[in-house]
C-alpha positions in Angstrom: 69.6 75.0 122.1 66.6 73.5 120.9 64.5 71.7 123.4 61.9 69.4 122.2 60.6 66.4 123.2 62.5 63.7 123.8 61.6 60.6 121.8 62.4 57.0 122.5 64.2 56.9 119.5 66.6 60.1 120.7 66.7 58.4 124.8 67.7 55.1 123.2 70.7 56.7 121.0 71.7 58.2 124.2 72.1 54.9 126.1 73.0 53.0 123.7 70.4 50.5 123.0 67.1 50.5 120.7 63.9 52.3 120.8 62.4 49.2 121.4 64.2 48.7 124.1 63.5 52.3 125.9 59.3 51.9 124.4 58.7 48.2 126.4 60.8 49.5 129.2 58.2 52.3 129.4 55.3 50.0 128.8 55.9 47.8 131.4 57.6 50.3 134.1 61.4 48.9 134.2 62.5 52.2 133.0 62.0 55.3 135.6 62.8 57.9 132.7 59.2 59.0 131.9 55.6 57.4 131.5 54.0 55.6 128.7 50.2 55.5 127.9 48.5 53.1 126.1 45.9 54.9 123.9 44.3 52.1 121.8 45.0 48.7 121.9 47.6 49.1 119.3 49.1 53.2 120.1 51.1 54.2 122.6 52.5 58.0 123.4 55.6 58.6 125.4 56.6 61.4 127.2 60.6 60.9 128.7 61.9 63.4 131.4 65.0 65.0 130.4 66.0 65.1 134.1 65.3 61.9 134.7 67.7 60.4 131.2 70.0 63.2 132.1 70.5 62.1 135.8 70.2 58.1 134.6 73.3 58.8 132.0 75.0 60.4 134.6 75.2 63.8 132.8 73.3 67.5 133.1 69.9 68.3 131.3 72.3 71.1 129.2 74.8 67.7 128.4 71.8 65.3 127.4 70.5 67.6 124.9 73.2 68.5 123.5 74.3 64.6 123.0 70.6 64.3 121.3 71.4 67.5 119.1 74.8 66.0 118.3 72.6 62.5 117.6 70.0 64.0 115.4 72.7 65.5 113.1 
């Protein structure tokens, strides 16, 4: 199973709202899935715990990843 990062875009599919939803949520700290860093005043990076979506969605790291595999295809 292929585990790379987990993007806002993938976390968002997964709860079933937007990426812009999951990116402000992260910018402004409503969501406790992972951090987000402003790196110029325009660029931000994201980096989402897949325990932390997994345990949120109610589901195992193994089950989360393979709903983003399934979601990618």
């Amino acid at each position: 199973m292929n585990r790379r990062k987990i993007t806002p875009n993938d976390a968002a599919r997964v709860m079933g709202c937007s990426g812009q939803f999951v990116r402000i949520g992260l910018q402004r700290g409503l969501l406790d899935i992972g951090d987000a860093v402003q790196l110029t005043a325009k660029r931000w990076t994201y980096c989402i715990s897949p325990a932390k979506l997994a345990e949120r969605q109610g589901m195992s790291v193994d089950e989360l990843y393979k709903e983003i595999e399934r979601n990618r295809s």
